[in-house]
N, C-alpha and C positions, 0 to 999 in steps of 0.2 A: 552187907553192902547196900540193898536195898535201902535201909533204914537211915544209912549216910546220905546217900542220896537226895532223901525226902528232906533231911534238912537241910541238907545245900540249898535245896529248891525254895524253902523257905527262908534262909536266911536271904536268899534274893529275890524274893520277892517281898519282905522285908524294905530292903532297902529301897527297892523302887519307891513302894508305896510312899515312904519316907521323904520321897523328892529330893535322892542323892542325885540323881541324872538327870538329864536334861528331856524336854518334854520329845516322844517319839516325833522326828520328822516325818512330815505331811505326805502324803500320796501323791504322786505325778496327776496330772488334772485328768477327767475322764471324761467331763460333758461340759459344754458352751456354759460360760458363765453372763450374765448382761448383769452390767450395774447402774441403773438407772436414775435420772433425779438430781443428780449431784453435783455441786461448783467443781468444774477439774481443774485443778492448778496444775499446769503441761511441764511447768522445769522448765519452760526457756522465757518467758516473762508475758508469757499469754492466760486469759482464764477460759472457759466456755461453759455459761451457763449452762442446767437444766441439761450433762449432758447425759448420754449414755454409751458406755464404753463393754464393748463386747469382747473376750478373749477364750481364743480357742487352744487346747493341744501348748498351753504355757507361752503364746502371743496374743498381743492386741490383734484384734481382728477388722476391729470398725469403730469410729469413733465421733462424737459430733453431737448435734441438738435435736438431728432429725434422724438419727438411725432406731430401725428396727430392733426392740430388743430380743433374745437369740435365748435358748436355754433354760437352766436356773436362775432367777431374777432376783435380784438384792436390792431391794427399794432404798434410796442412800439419799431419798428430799430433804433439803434442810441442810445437807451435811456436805462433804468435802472430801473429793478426790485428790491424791497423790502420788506422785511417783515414790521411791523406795529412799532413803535419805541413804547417803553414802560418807562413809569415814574413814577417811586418809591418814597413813602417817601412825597406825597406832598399832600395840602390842596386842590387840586383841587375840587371845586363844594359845599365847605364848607364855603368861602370868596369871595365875588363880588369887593368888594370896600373897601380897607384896613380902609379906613378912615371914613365909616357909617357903624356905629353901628349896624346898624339891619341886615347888608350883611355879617356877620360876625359869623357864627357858626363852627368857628374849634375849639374852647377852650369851658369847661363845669368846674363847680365851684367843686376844691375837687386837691388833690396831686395823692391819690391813686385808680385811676378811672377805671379800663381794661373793667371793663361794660358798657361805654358807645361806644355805634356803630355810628363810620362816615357814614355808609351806608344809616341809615335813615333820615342822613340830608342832603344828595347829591341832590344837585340842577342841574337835566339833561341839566337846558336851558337855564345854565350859557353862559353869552357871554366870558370869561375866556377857558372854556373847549373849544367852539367853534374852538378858535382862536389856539388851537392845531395844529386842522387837515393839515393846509395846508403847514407845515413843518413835516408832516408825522408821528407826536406821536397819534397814535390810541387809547393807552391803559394806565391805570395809577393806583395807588396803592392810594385812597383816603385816608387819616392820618389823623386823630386828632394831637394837638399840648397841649400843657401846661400841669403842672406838672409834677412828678415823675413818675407816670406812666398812660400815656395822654389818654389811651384807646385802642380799634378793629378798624383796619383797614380792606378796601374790596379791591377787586380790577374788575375794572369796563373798559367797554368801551365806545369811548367818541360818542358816538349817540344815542339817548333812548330818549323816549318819559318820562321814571321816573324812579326812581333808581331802581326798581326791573327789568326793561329789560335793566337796563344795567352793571346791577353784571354778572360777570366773574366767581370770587372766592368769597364767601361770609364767612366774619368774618376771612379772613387770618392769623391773629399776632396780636399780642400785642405791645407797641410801650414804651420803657423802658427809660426814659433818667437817665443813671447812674452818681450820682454823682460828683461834678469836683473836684481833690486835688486841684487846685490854682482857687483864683477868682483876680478879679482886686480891687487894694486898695480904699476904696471908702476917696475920698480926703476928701471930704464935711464935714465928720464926721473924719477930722484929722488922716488919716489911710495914709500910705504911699502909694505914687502912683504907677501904674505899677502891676505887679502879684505877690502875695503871698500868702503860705499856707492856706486851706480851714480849721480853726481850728473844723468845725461842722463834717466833711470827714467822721471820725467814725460812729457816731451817726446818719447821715444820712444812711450811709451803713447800718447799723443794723436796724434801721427802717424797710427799702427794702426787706430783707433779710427777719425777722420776720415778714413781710406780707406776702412776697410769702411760707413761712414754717406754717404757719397758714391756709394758702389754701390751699394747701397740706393734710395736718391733718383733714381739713373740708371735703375735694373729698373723703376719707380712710376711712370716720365715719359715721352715721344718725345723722345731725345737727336738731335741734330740729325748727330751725328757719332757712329761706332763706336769704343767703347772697349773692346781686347780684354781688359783685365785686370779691369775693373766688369764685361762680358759672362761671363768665365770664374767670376766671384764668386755670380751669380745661383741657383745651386744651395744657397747656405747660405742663404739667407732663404725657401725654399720648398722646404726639406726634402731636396732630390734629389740633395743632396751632406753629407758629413760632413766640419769640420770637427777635425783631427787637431792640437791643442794642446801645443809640448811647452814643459814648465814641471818645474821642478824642487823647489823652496824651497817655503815654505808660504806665504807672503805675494803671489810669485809666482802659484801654483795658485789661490787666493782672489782675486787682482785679475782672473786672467785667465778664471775663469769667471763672476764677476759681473760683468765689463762685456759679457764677449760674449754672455751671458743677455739683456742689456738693452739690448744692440745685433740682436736678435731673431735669435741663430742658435741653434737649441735641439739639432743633433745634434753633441755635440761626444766626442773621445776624449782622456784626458791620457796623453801620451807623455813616458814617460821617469817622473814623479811620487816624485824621491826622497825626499820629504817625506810624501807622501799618506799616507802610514801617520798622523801627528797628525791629520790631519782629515777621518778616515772618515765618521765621520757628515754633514759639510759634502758632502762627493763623494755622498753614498750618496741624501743629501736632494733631491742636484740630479741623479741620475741618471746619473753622469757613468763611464762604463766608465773600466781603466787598463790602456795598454801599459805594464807597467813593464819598466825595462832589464833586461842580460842580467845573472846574476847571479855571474858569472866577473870580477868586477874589483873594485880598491881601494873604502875607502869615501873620500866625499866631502871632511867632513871633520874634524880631527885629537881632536874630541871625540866623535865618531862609536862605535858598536859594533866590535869588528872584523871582524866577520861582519856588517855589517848590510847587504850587498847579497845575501848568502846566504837571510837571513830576510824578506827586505823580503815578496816577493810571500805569503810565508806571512799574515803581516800585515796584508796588503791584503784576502785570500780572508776570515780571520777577522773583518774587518770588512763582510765583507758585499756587495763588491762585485765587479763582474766584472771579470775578470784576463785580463789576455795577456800573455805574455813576448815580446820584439825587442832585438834589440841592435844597434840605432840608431847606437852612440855604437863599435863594434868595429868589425872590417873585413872586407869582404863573404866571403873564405871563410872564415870564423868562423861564419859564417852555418850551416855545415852540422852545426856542434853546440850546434843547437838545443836537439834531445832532452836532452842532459847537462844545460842549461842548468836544465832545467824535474825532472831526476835529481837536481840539488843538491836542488833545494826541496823532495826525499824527504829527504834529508839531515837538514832542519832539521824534520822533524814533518811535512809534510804527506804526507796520503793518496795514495797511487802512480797512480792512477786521478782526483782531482783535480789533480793534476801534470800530468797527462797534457793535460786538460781546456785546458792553458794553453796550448798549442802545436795544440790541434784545433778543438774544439769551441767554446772563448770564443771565439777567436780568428775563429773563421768569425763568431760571431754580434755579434761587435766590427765585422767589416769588412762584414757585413749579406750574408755569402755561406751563412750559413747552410742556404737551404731546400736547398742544391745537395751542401755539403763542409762538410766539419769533424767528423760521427759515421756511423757504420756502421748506416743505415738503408734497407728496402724503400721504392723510389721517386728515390732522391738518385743522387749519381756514385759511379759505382763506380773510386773515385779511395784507392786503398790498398795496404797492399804487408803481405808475412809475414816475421817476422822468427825467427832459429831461437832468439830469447830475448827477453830484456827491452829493449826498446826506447829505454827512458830511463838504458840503462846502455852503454857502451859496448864492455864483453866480451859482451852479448846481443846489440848492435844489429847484426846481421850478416842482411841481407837476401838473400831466396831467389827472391823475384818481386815485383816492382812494377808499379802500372797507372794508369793517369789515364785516366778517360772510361771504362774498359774497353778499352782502348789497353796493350797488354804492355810495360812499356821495357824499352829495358837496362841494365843497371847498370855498362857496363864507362866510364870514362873517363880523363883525360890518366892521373892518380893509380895504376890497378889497370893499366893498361898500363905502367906504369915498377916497381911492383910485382912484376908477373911476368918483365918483363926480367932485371933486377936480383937478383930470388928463383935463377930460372933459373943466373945468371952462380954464384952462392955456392953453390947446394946441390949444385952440379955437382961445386967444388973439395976 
């Protein structure tokens, strides 16, 4: 028995060595950290020189040009502070490997699903989430995917030992795909090629519509029986949830905010919006925030700009409403170049520092995580990392220390280990 034993022990340790799991997460803070020296880019479209930023007990503690530094000192001249980059809208920790099956729990059998929770299939030791950190996305909005309405999103950060130390905001939204007026002709079954009207458009809508008006009628009454999908709905008609809208087309966007206005859900977010740019003033009137997608892909379609996924969110901003970038529609380790994503939209005219905005600061106050992450403020988490350049660039984004809570990580994963193998093998020859 003994002797079984000792190889169990071995074969696992074994496999750690191996770099099957994810790196152990970091120790709760235990002494004043000060980082001194450094360009802080705050997340809300401010810089401050030369500053130094003090955080204690996993908050900012002090911050500015002229504080005293406090503790352990990380000399950061030269180089550049940031808050935690955050990503909406994505399966992160719910798919390992697009193509095995068993790695695969972002989709659950059913159209109209709001009661199923991502959060209790997050997978902390995903090597996916790992491979975040060391382009500085901290934090992320875990999504279910498929059908009509795919289910509860959380939103978590990316170092945990299991999904309960590493919820943020638990059970966030609701995650709505409204249905499309045009689909693509399916040839195969003799249909014309190319895009044309959705003849089902109605009858889907009404469908949607007549579920969410039935949940409603359910939260009003004593139902005699439990319904978990009307029960998980109860958070859009009294606020305590957002519902996350994705819609594309203009006609789309416009039918699906005025019915769900007048089906009484008033916290809503457009995901995806690659129309929204026409009808800014309609969005801006209703309040309505936009995840728009990532802006690294084709345009939609063939009368299109050919840059217009590049400029879109520039577009959005200039129209006056609040922005975030997700790339929804890519695939999960795409996810880690976020920064670039929100770098292009330096590209097309926007300001480096609202760019930035779109992956910190909107983005926390889109997902209502605001009072805690998103800007580099006295009071909030000290959930941020230093980078030895520009962060929205990818010959700058070369991180030197990253922290969540005040929590040290580390930066090494599958990636930087195959790196130095590999580096080692060549520069040797």
């Amino acid at each position: 028995m003994k002797k079984l034993v000792y190889i169990v022990i071995a074969l696992l340790t074994g496999i750690n060595q191996n770099g099957l799991a994810q790196q152990t997460p970091a120790p709760a803070q235990t002494e004043s950290i000060s980082i001194t020296g450094a360009t802080a880019h705050v997340g809300n479209g401010t810089i401050i020189e030369n500053c130094t930023l003090v955080f204690e007990a996993g908050k900012i503690t002090a911050m500015g040009a002229d504080v005293t530094p406090k503790g352990k000192v990380i000399d950061a001249s030269g180089k550049h502070l940031y808050p935690g980059f955050i990503a909406p809208g994505k399966s992160l920790g719910l798919i390992e490997v697009n193509a095995v099956r068993a790695s695969n729990d972002q989709d659950e059998i059913g159209s109209l699903i709001p009661h199923v929770r991502s959060l209790i299939a997050y997978n902390a030791e995903s090597k996916v989430v790992e491979s975040m950190r060391p382009n500085g996305v901290l934090l992320g909005q875990v999504t279910p995917r498929g059908g009509r309405i795919s289910g509860t999103s959380s939103i978590v950060q990316f170092d945990a030992w299991n999904w309960e130390d590493a919820a943020v905001k638990v059970d966030d939204g609701i995650h709505l795909n409204w249905p499309n007026t045009f689909r693509r002709g399916r040839w195969w079954l003799g249909e014309p090629r190319g895009y044309q009207p959705n003849k089902d458009y109605k009858e889907q809508v009404d469908e949607l519509l007549s579920f969410l008006k039935n949940a409603r009628v359910y939260g009003e009454g004593k139902a005699e029986s439990v319904n978990p999908a009307f029960e998980a709905s109860q958070g859009l008609f009294d606020g305590s949830k957002t519902l996350y809208v994705y819609a594309q087309d203009e006609k789309q966007i416009v039918d699906a905010i005025t019915a769900l206005k007048e089906a009484d859900i008033n916290k809503l977010v457009l995901v995806g919006g690659y129309h929204a740019h026409r009808i800014t003033a309609f969005l801006k009137n209703h309040n309505i925030p936009v995840l728009v997608n990532f802006t690294h892909s084709l345009p939609e379609f063939d009368d299109d700009d050919y840059d217009m996924t590049y400029k879109l969110p520039k577009l959005l901003v200039d129209g006056g409403l609040l922005v975030g970038l997700q790339n929804a529609d890519a695939s999960n380790f795409q996810t880690r170049n976020l920064p670039f994503y929100a770098g292009q939209v330096v590209g097309q005219g926007l300001d480096k520092e609202v760019a930035l905005q779109l992956i910190s600061g909107n983005t926390a106050k889109i997902l209502g995580i605001d009072d805690s992450y998103g800007t580099l403020a006295v009071g909030k988490s000290a959930t941020l990392f230093i980078s030895e350049g520009d962060a929205l660039d990818m010959r700058g984004n070369q991180l030197t220390h990253a922290f969540i809570d005040g929590r040290e990580l580390s930066l090494e994963t599958h990636q930087t280990e195959l790196w130095k193998r590999y580096m080692g093998k060549y520069e040797g020859e």
